[in-house]
N, C-alpha and C positions, 0 to 999 in steps of 0.2 A: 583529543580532537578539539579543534581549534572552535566549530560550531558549537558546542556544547558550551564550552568557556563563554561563548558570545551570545550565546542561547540563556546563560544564565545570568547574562547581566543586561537582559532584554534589549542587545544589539541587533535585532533580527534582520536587517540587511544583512551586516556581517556574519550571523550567522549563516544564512542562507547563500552567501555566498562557498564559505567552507566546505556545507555540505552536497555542495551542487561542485565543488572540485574535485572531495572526495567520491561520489559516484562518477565522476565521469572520466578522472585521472587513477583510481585504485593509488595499489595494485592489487587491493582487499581494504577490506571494511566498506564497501559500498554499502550492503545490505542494512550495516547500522546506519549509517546515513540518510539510507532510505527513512527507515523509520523515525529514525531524528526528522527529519525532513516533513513529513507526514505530520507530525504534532505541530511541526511547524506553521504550516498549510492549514491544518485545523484549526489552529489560535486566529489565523486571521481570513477565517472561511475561505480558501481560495479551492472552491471544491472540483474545478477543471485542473488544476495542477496536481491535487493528490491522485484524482484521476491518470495524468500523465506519470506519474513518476511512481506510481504504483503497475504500471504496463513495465515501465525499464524494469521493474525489480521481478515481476513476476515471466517477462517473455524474455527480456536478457542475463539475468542473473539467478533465474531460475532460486529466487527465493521464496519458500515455503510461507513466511510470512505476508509477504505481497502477493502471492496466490491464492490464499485466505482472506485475505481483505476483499482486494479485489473483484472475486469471487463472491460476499458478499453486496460489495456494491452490484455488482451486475444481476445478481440474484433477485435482490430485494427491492432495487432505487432503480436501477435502469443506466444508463450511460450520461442520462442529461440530470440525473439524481430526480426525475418526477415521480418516484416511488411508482410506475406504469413499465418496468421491464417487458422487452418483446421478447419470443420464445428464444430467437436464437443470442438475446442476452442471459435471459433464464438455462437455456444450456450451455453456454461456457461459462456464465456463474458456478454452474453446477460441477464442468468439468474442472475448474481450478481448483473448488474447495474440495474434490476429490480428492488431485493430484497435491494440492497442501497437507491434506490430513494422509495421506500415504506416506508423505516426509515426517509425519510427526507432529503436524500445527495443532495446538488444543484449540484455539479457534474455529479454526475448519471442520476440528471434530464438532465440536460446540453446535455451531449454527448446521453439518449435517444431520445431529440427531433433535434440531428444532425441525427439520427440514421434513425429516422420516417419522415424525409424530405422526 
């Protein structure tokens, strides 16, 4: 993947570019992308975009991964990350990391049984 190559030679436009062709041209590997992408977002706080591109991965590509995050975020931070989730972010939080750790995400398992403490 061409993001990665440019990811590790701290080209992050270029990167970012890649991995925003790979999710949105496939015809697979989006979902690593995502997550490439994600770490990306993280290195330079852009925490409305991991917000966005954690939505494509978990309501259009239906990745378990991004269901789990996601999931988290909406759990715990809230939509605008002010750590104040309203209930009906607290329950689709809740519904994702469900339907993540149903797929298998140790993640999802993770933060449900922080959850069911």
């Amino acid at each position: 993947n061409l993001g990665n190559l440019y990811m590790n030679q701290n080209k992050t436009d270029l990167a970012e570019r890649y991995y925003l062709l790979a999710i949105n041209n496939g015809p697979k590997g989006q979902a690593d992308a995502i997550h490439n992408i994600v770490v990306l977002y993280s290195k330079q706080d852009r925490l409305m975009d991991i917000l966005s591109v954690l939505k494509r991965g978990a309501y259009t590509f239906n990745d378990p991964w991004s269901q789990g995050q996601l999931g988290y975020i909406y759990y715990y931070l809230g939509s605008t990350f002010n750590n104040n989730p309203t209930s009906n972010e607290k329950r689709e939080g809740l519904a994702l990391l469900n339907k993540a750790a149903a797929s298998g995400d140790q993640s999802a398992l993770h933060y449900l049984q922080e959850i069911n403490k």
